[in-house]
N, C-alpha and C positions, 0 to 999 in steps of 0.2 A: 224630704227631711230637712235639707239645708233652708228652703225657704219657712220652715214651719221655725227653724232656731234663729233664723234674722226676725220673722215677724215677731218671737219672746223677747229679743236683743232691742227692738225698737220698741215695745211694751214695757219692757222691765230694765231698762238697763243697768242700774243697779244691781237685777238680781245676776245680770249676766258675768258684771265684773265679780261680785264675791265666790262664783260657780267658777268661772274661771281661776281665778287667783288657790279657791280649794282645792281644787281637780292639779293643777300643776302644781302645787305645795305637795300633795301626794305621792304624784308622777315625780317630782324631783328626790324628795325622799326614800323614794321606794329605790329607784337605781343610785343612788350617793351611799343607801346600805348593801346596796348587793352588790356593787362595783368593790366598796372601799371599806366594807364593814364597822362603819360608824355614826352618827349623824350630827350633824353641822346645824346648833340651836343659834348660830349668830345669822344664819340666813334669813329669818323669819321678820329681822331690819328690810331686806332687801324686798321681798315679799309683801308685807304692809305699807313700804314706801309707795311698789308699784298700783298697789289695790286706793291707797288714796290719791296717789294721780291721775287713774282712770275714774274713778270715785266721781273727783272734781270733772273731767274731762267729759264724764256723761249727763251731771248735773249740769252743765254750761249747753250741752247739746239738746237736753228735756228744754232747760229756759229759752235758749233762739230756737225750738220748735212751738212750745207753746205760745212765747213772741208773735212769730210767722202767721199762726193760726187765728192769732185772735184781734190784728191787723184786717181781714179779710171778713168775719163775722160780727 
């Protein structure tokens, strides 16, 4: 299973960061209400800051792979 989510994560990386970013936006949500019975809408800064750093961080990783690749072919 772990190797079948790294080979989507090196296929899609993009879709990996938005999956992520939603899955933990959830998971954080979910216990910030049931901990403290409220929810905290200024989080959602911290949130889309993180998803467009990865964003960028996996489009720079796609460009020096397809770089690399097309060096060689």
């Amino acid at each position: 299973m772990f190797k079948k989510l790294n080979h989507f994560y090196d296929e899609h990386p993009y879709w990996g960061v938005l999956i992520a970013a939603a899955v933990g936006s959830v998971i954080g949500i979910l216990i910030e209400y049931t901990v403290n019975d409220n929810f905290i809408g200024s989080a959602i800064y911290t949130v889309s800051f993180y998803s467009i750093l990865m964003l960028l961080v996996g489009w720079r990783r796609e460009k020096k792979r397809n770089s690399s690749k097309s060096r060689y072919f």
